[in-house]
C-alpha angles and dihedrals in degrees: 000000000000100000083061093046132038096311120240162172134308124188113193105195103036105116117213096195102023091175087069091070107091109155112100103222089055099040088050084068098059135097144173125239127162090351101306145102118242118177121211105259083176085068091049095048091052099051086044097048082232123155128195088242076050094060111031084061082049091065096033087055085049097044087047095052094047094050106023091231134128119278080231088065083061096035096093093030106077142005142204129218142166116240113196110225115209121204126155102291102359146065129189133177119229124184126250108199106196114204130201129214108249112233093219124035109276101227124211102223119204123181117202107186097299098350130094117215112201120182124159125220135219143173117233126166090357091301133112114233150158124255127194101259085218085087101056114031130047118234124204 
């Protein structure tokens, strides 16, 4: 939904309830900074055996499969880092995913037997919807 708004910004890690959070390996990883709850991605990525290169092809995989376009048509359009958190006694490393506004709509295709099915996706109001196409791209 980004890539057809303003862009943005993603942060993987901030918690927004941190007190539902019970179990104790989970709620170990967490600290507080600024107000706010982060939790240590980089925990998660070692007990996962992830990567950032792992999961960036993860979404371009997921963004091809949902357009049917080419990973090159993303490459430029978002990007994944690490960001270190310091708090007394501990550090932990979250993810900021920087997205681009696309220049042209970024289209879901669904093909159902012989049809195509197109719908565009925003974000409004933090939420992901769908819009009438009619509105943003012209059809001839």
């Amino acid at each position: 939904g980004m890539l057809n708004t303003n862009g943005g910004t993603i942060i993987v890690g901030l918690i927004e309830h941190p007190e539902r959070i019970i179990q104790e390996k989970f709620s170990s990883q967490i600290i507080k900074k600024n107000g706010r709850s982060f939790f240590d991605i980089g925990y998660e990525f070692e007990q996962e055996s992830y990567s950032l290169d792992k999961i960036r092809l993860s979404i371009l995989d997921r963004l091809q499969e949902m357009t049917q376009l080419t990973a090159e048509k993303f490459n430029d359009l978002f990007s994944l880092e690490f960001i270190l958190l310091n708090s007394p006694g501990k550090a932990i490393k979250i993810v900021k995913i920087a997205i681009q506004k696309s220049i042209s709509p970024v289209l879901n295709v669904e093909k159902e037997k012989e049809i195509l099915w197109f719908s565009l996706i925003k974000r409004a109001n933090g939420k992901t919807i769908n819009v009438d196409l009619r509105d943003h791209v012209k059809i001839t």
